[in-house]
BADREN-309930 format. One record per residue (C-alpha): residue number from 1; x, y, z. Coordinates in pm, 1 decimal. Layout:
BEGIN
R     i          u          v          w
R   NUM          X          Y          Z
...
//
This chain:
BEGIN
R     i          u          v          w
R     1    13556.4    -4437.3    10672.8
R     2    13767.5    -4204.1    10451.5
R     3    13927.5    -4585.5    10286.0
R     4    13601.7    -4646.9    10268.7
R     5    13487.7    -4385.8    10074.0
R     6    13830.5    -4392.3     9831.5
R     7    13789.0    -4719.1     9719.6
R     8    13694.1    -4819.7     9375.8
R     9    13369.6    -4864.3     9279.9
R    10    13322.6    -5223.8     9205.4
R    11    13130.6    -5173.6     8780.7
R    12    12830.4    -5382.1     8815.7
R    13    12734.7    -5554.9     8516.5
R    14    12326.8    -5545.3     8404.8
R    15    12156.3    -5877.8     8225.8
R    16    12225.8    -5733.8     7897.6
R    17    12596.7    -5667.2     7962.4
R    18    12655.2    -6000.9     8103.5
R    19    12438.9    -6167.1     7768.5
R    20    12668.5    -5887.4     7561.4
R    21    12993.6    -6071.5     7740.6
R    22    12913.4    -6395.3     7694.5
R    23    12843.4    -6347.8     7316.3
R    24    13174.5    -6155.7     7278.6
R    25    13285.0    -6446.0     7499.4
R    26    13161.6    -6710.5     7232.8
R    27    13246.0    -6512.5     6881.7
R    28    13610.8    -6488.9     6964.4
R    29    13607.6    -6832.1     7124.6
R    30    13446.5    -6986.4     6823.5
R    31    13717.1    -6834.6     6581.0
R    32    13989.6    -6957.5     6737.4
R    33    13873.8    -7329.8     6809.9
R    34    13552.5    -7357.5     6621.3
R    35    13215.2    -7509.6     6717.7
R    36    13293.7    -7844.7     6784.1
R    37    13581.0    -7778.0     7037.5
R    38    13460.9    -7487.9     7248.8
R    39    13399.7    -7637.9     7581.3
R    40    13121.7    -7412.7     7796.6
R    41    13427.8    -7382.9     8106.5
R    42    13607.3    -7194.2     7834.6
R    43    13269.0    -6984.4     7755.4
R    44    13213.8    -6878.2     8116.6
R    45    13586.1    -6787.2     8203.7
R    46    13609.8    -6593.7     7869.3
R    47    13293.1    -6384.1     7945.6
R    48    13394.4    -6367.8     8347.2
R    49    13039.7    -6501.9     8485.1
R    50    12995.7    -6780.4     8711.4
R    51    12856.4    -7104.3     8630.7
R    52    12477.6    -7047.0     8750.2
R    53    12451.6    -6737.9     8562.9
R    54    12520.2    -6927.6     8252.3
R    55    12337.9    -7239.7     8343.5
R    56    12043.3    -6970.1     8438.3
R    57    12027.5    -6930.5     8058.1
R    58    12081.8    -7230.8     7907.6
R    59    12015.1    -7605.2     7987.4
R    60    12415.3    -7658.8     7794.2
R    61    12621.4    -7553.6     7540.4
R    62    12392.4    -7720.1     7281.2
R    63    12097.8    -7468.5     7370.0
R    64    12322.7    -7174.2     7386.8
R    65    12461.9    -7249.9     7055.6
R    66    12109.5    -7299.3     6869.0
R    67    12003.3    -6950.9     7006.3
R    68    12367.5    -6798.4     6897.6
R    69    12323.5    -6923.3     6550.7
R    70    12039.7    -6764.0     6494.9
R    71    12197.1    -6445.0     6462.7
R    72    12363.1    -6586.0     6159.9
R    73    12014.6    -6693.5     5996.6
R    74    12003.3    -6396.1     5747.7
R    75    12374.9    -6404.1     5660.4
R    76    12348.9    -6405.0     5278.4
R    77    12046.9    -6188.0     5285.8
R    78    12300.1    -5917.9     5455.3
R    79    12604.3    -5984.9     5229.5
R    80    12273.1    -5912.3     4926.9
R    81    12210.5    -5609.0     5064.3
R    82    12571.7    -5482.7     5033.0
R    83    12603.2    -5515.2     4660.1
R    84    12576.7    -5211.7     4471.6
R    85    12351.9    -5299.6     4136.1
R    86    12095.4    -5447.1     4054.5
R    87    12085.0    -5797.5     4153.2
R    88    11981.8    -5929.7     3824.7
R    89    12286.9    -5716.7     3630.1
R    90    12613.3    -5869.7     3506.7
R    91    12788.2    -5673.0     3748.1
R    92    12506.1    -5787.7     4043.9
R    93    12604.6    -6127.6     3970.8
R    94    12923.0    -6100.1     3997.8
R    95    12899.1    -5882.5     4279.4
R    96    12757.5    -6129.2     4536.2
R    97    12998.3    -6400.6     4436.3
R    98    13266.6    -6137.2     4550.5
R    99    13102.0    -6043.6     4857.1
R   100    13059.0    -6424.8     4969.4
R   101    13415.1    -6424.8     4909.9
R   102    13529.0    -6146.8     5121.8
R   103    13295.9    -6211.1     5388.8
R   104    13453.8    -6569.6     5423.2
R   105    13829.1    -6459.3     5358.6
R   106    13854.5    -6390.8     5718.8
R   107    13833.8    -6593.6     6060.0
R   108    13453.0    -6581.8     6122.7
R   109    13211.0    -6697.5     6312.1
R   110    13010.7    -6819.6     5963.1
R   111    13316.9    -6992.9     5834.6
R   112    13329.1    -7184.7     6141.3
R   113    12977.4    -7275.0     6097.4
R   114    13026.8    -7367.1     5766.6
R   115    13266.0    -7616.3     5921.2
R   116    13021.2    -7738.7     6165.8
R   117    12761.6    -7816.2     5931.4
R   118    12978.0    -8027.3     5723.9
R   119    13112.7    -8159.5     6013.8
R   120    12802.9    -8226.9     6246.3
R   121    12474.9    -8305.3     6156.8
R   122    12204.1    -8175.4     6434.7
R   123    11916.5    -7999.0     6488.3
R   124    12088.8    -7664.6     6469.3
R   125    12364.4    -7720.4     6198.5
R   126    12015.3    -7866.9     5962.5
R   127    11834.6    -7587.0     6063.8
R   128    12112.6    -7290.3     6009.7
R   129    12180.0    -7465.6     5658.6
R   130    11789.3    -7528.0     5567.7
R   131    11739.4    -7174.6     5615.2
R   132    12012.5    -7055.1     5412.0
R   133    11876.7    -7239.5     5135.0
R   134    11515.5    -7048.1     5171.1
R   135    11670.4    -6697.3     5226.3
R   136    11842.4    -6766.3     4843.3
R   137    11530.7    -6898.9     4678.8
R   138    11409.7    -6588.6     4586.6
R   139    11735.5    -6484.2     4394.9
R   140    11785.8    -6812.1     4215.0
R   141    11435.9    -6775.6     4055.0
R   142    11563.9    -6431.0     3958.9
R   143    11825.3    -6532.9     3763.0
R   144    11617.6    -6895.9     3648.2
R   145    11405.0    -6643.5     3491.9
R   146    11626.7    -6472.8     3372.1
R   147    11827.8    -6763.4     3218.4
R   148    11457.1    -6911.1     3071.6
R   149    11500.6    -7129.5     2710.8
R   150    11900.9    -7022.0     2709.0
R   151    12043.8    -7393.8     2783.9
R   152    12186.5    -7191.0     3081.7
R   153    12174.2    -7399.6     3371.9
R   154    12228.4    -7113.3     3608.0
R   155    12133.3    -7231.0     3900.8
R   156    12384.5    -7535.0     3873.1
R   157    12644.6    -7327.4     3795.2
R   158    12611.4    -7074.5     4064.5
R   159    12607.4    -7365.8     4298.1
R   160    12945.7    -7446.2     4209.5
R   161    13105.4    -7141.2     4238.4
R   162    12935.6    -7057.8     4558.4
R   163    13020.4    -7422.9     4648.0
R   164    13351.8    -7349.7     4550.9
R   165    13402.5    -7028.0     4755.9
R   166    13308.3    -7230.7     5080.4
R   167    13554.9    -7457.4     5012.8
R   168    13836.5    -7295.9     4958.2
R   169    13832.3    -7107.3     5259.1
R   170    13737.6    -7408.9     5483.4
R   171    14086.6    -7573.6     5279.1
R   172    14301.6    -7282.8     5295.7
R   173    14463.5    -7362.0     5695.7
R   174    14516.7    -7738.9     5565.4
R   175    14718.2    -7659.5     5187.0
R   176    14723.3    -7418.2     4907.1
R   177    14462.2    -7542.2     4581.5
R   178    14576.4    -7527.5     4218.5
R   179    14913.7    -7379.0     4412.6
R   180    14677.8    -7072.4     4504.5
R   181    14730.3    -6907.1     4813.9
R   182    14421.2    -6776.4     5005.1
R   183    14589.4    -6679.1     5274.5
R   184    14737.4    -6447.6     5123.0
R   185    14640.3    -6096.4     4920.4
R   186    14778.8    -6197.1     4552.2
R   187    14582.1    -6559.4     4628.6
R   188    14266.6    -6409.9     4723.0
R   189    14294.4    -6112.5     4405.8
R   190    14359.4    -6441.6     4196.8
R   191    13985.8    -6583.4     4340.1
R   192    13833.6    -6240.1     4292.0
R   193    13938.1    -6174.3     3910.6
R   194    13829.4    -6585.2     3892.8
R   195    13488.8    -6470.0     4039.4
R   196    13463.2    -6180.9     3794.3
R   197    13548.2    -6375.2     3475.1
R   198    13324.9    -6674.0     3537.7
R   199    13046.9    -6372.7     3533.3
R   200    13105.7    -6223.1     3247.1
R   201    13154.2    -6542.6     3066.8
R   202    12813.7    -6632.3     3113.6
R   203    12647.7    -6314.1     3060.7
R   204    12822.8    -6322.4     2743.5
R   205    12651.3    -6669.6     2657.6
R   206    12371.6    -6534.5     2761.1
R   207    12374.5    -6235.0     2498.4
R   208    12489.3    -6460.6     2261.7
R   209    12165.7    -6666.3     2250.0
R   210    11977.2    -6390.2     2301.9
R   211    12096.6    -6234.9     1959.3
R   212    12093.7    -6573.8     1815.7
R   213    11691.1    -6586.2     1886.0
R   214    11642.1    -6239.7     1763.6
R   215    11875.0    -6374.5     1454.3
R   216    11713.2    -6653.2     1367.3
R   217    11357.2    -6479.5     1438.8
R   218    11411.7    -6222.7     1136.9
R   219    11533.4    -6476.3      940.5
R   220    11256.2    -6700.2      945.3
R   221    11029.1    -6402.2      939.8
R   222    11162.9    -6322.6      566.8
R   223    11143.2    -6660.1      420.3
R   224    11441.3    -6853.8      560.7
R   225    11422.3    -7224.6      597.1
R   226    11471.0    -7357.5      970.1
R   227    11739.7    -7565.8      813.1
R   228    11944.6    -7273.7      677.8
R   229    11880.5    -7090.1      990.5
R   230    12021.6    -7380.5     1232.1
R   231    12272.9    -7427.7      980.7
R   232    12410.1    -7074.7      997.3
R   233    12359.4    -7025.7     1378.1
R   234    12515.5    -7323.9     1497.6
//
């Protein structure tokens, strides 16, 4: 009786630490091998539950990884919410590009499903990249307003830097790029100061044609031929 009463408790675990487990199980899982090689065996050893509990949840793997996704829906909307001025500054701009950056200079879980949406095309991978695109709708009409009559194509350009960001990361395990280095600090403060010139390159085009309009406005306003005026501004 007295063993009895000296032996360990046994920790039970509730429904919400076992879901907790197996999403611990899956994040570090996914890190290390990625989407597309995680096998569910390795998912229900990794978060210690037998087969029936998982299976209790989900039909497969496919069905556990469309829910787990979703906790990635509003990714960009949460790197947004990080940056420090407003969105539609110089410094905003740049901002975000940086943050995208450092939230992908890591082993994630959204860099690997980056890589599975290039990779695979399903219901889930269309549906996690679909949404992305509507969450960052609102912003690019921010800045398409903001870039209105100024032969600016801002949205084209952003999607190449952004673009640009997502692939370097996805490249850096395979080679360095331009000899640049991401995995390492000077590589990744090479990207960063990139990042922050690109910005201020354009919002220096930017105020450039907006003086040129407010230029070429006076101008015309005290009897200045359109001629002279193009002639002088271009």
């Amino acid at each position: 009786m007295a063993e009895e009463e000296n032996k360990p408790k046994r920790y039970r675990r509730t429904n919400v630490d076992i879901q907790a487990d197996i999403i611990k199980a899956a994040e570090s899982l996914i890190k290390k091998k990625g989407f597309a090689s995680m096998l569910v065996t390795e998912l229900i050893k990794k978060a210690r539950i037998e087969p029936l509990v998982f299976y209790n949840r989900y039909d497969n793997l496919r069905e556990f990884y469309d829910e787990f996704v979703k906790r990635y829906d509003y990714w960009f909307k949460d790197v947004l919410t990080g940056v420090q001025f407003p969105t539609d500054s110089e410094l905003g701009y740049i901002s975000i590009f940086k943050d995208v950056q450092k939230a992908l200079q890591d082993k994630s879980v959204m860099l690997e499903l980056l890589r599975w949406e290039i990779a695979e095309g399903n219901e889930t991978t269309v549906r996690t990249a679909m949404l992305r695109e509507m969450h960052t709708l609102p912003l690019v009409n921010i800045y398409e307003e903001k870039f209105k009559d100024t032969g600016i194509d801002i949205s084209a350009i952003s999607s190449l830097i952004i673009g640009g960001i997502y692939y370097l990361n996805l490249h850096r395990e395979r080679s360095k790029f331009s000899d640049i280095d991401l995995n390492t600090e000077q590589g990744r403060k090479r990207i960063e100061n990139a990042l922050e010139g690109l910005g201020h390159m354009i919002f220096h085009n930017h105020e450039v044609n907006n003086y040129k309009k407010v230029v070429a406005k006076r101008m015309k306003e005290n009897g200045v031929s359109d001629e002279i005026i193009k002639k002088c501004l271009d």
